[in-house]
Structures are given as structure tokens and as C-alpha cells.
C-alpha positions as CSV (number, residue, x, y, z in Angstrom):
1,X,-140.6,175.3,38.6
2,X,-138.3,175.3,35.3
3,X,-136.3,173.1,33.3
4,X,-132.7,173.6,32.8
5,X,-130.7,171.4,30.0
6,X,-126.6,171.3,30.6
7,X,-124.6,169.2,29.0
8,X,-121.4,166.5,30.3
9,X,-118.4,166.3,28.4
10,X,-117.5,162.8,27.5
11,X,-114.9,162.9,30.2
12,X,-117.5,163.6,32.7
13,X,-116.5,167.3,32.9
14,X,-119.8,169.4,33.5
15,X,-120.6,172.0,30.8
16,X,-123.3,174.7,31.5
17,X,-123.8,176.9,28.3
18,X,-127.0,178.9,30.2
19,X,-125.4,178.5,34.0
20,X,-125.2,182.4,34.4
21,X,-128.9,182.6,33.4
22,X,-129.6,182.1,37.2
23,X,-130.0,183.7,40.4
24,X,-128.5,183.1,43.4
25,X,-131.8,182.3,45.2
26,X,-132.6,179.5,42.8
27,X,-132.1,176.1,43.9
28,X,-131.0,173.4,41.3
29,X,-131.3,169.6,42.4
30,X,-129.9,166.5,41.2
31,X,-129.5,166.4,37.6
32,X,-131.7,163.9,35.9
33,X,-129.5,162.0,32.6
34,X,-131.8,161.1,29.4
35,X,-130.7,160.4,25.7
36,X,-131.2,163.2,23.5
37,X,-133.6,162.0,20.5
38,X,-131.8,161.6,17.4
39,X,-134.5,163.2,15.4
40,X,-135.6,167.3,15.4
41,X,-138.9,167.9,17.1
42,X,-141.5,168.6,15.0
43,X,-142.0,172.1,16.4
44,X,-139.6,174.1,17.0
45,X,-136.9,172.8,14.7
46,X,-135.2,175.6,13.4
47,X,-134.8,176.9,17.1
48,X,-133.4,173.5,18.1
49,X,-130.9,173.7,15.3
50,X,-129.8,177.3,16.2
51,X,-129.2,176.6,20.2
52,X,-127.5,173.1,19.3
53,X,-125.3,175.4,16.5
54,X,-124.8,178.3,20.0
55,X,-123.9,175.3,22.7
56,X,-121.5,173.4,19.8
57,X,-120.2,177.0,19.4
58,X,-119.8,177.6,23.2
59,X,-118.7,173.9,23.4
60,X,-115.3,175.1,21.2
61,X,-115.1,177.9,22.5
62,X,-114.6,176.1,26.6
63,X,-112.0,173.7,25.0
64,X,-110.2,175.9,23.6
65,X,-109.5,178.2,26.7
66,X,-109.4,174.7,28.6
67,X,-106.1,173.8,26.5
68,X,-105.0,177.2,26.4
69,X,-105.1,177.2,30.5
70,X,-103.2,173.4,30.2
């Protein structure tokens, strides 16, 4: 069993950076909400600031087609 992160918009709007990353077969379940910490974790931390840099990327990227399809 894995773990998958997606992210909410704050309008409630679902946001899945990674959603294509899985197969048909797979089953996802409930989602389960939790705070993300406000500090870097100690390992790991330049690959936590390059996949928060790719979602905030992504992020602009969805907002911008989502007003462009307004």
C-alpha cells in the first residue's frame, strides 16, 4: 500500500498534481486531511523544496487554464 499527497484549493476545488501517476486498477479511499508542518524535514529538504516549487508551478498553471475556460 502507498501514499498519495493531493492538494484542495481553498475553495474546496480538488487539485491532483500526480493524479495521472495511477492505474486504473488502483483503488484510492477516502482522503485523510492533516496540516502540512510549517518547517522542511530534516531529510529530504531540497527535494521538498523542488516538488513544492513543481505543484506551486502546476498550481498556476490549473488557474490559469481554469480562467481561461471562464
Amino acid at each position: 500500500m502507498g501514499v498519495h499527497y493531493s492538494n484542495e484549493l481553498p475553495d474546496g476545488t480538488p487539485f491532483y498534481a500526480t493524479g495521472d501517476q495511477f492505474f486504473e486498477r488502483e483503488e484510492l479511499r477516502e482522503p485523510s486531511v492533516f496540516t502540512r508542518p510549517s518547517k522542511s524535514p530534516k531529510n529530504g529538504a531540497d527535494r521538498y523544496a523542488q516538488l513544492s516549487e513543481l505543484v506551486r508551478c502546476k498550481l498556476e498553471s490549473y488557474l490559469v487554464e481554469a480562467k481561461g475556460a471562464i
